[in-house]
C-alpha positions as CSV (number, residue, x, y, z in Angstrom):
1,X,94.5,-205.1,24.6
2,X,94.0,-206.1,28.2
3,X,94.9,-203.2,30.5
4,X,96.8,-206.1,32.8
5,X,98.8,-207.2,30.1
6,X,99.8,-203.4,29.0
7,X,100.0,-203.0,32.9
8,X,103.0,-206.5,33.2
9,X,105.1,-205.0,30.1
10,X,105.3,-202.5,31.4
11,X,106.4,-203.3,34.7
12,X,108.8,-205.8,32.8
13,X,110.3,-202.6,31.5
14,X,111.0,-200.5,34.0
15,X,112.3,-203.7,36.3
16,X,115.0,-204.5,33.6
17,X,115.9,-200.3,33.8
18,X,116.9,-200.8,37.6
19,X,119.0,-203.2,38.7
20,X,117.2,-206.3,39.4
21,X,115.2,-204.7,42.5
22,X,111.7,-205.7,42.8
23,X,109.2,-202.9,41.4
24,X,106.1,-202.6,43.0
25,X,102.8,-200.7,41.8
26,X,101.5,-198.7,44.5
27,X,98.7,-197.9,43.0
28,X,97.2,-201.8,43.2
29,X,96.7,-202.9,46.1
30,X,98.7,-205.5,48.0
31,X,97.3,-209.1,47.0
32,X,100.4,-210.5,49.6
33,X,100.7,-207.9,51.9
34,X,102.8,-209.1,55.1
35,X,100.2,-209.6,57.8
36,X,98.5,-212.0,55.6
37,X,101.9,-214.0,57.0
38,X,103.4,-215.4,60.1
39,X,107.3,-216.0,59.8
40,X,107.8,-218.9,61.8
41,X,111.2,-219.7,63.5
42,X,111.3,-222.6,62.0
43,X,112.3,-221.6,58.2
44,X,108.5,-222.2,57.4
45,X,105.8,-219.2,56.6
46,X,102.2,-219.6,57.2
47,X,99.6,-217.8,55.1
48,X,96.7,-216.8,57.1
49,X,94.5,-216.5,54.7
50,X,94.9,-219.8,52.9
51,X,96.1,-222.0,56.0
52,X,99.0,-223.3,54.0
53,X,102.8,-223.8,55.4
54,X,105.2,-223.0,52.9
55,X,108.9,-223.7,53.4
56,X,110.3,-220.2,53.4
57,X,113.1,-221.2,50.8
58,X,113.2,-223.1,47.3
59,X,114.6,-226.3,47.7
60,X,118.7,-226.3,48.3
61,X,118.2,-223.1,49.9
62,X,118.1,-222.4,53.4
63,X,119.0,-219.5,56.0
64,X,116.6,-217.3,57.4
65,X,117.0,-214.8,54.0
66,X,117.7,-217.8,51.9
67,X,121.1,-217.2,50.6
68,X,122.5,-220.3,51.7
69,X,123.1,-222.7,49.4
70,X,122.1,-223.1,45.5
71,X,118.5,-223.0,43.9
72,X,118.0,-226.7,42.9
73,X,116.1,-227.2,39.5
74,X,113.7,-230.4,38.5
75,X,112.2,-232.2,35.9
76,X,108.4,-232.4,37.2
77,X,108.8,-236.2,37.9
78,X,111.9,-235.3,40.3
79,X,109.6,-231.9,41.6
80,X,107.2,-234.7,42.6
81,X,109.3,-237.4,43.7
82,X,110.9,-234.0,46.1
83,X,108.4,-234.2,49.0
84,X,109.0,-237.6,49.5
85,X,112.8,-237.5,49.4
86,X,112.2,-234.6,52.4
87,X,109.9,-236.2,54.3
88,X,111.6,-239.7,54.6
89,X,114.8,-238.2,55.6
90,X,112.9,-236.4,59.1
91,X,111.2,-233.9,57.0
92,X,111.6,-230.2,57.6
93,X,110.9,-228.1,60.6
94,X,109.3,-231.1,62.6
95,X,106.6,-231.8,59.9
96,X,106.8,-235.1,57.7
97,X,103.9,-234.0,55.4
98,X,105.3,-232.0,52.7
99,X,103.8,-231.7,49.5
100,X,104.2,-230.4,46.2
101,X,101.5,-227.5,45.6
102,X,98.9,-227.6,43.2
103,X,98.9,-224.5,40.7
104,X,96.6,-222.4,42.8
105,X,97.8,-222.9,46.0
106,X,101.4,-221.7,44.3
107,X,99.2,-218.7,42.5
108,X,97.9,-217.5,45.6
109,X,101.8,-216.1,46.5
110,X,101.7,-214.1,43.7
111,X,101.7,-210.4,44.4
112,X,100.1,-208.7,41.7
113,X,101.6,-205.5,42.2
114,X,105.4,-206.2,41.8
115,X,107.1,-207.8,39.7
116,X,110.9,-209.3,39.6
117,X,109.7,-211.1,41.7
118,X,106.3,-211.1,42.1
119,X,106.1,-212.6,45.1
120,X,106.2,-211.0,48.8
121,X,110.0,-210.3,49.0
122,X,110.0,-209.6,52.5
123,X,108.6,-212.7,53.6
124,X,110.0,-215.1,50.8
125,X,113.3,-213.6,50.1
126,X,115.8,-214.6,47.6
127,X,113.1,-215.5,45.1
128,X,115.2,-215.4,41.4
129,X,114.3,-215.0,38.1
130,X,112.1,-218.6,38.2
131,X,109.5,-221.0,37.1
132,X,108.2,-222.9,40.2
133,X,106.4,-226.7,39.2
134,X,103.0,-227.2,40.6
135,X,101.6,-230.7,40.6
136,X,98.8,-229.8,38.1
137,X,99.8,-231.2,35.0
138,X,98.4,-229.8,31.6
139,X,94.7,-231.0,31.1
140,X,94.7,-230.6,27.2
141,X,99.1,-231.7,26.6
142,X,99.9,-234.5,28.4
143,X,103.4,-233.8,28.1
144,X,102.8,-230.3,29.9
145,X,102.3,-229.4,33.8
146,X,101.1,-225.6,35.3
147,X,103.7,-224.0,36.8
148,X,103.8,-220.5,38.3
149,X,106.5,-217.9,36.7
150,X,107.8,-215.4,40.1
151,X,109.7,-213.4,38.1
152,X,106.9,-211.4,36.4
153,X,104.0,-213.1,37.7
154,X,102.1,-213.8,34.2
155,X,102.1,-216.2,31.7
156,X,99.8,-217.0,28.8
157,X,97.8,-214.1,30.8
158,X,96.3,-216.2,33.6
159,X,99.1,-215.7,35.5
160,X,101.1,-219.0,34.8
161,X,102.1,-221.1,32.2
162,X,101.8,-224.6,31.3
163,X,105.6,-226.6,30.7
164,X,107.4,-229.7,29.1
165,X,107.6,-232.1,32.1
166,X,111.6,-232.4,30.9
167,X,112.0,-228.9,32.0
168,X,113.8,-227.8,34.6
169,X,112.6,-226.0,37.0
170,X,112.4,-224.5,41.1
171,X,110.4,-226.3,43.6
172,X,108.8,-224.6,46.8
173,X,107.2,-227.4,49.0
174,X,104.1,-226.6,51.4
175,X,101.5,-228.7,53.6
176,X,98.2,-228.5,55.4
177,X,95.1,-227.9,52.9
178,X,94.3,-229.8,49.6
């Protein structure tokens, strides 16, 4: 069996023994460690690495630890319609671009050493138990779009999962690349 497979149950385990705390693996390195980041004042976060600006909260969140508000959930036809809803209402943070992200821009957040969430928790805060939609829909289903699961950072073992477009689930808007 894949050792990263053995390695995700069992961090699955031990996360559901504490209570709901992210678990982190010290022994892999940080794939999201936070100087790849700059926290901007603006509710937006910048990866270095990548060049990306990503919205600091899912959508109906806001604050600067994202505990304002409620998680909003979308089919992937209302995940992509989301961008343009935000931008033609004065956008967010002075920017008018946002986008939904494809699946690897959303994959690059992952952190591969934590898990619930597996995400950088100090920079993204607030991150729940969720399947984020990516634009990329499904090559082989055409009823199916990638998204990216934050909980426990796997799916399918490549690290996110394919789902019905009539699912609901989080969006986390970004610009700049493509």
């Amino acid at each position: 069996m894949n050792p990263f497979i053995i390695f995700s149950y069992l961090l699955v385990f031990f996360a559901s023994l504490s209570a709901q705390a992210q678990v982190c693996q010290i022994a892999i390195p940080a794939s999201a460690p936070d100087s790849r980041y700059q926290v901007n004042g603006s509710g937006t976060v910048t990866d270095l690495q990548t060049g990306l600006m990503w919205k600091l909260c899912e959508e109906g969140l806001t604050g600067i630890s994202c505990t304002v508000g409620t998680a909003k959930t979308f089919t992937w036809q209302q995940a992509l319609q989301q961008p343009s809803v935000t931008n033609t209402q004065g956008g967010f943070a002075g920017h008018a671009d946002w986008r939904l992200p494809n699946v690897k821009e959303l994959e690059s957040l992952r952190e591969v050493s934590c898990a619930d969430p597996s995400i950088n928790a100090t920079v993204f805060p607030n991150e729940g138990s969720s399947n984020v939609w990516s634009s990329s829909p499904f090559g082989l289903d055409p009823g199916s779009t990638w998204y990216v699961n934050f909980n426990y950072g796997y799916s399918d073992g490549n690290n996110f999962s394919i789902g019905s477009r009539s699912n609901n689930n989080r969006v986390r808007l970004v610009r700049g690349g493509q």
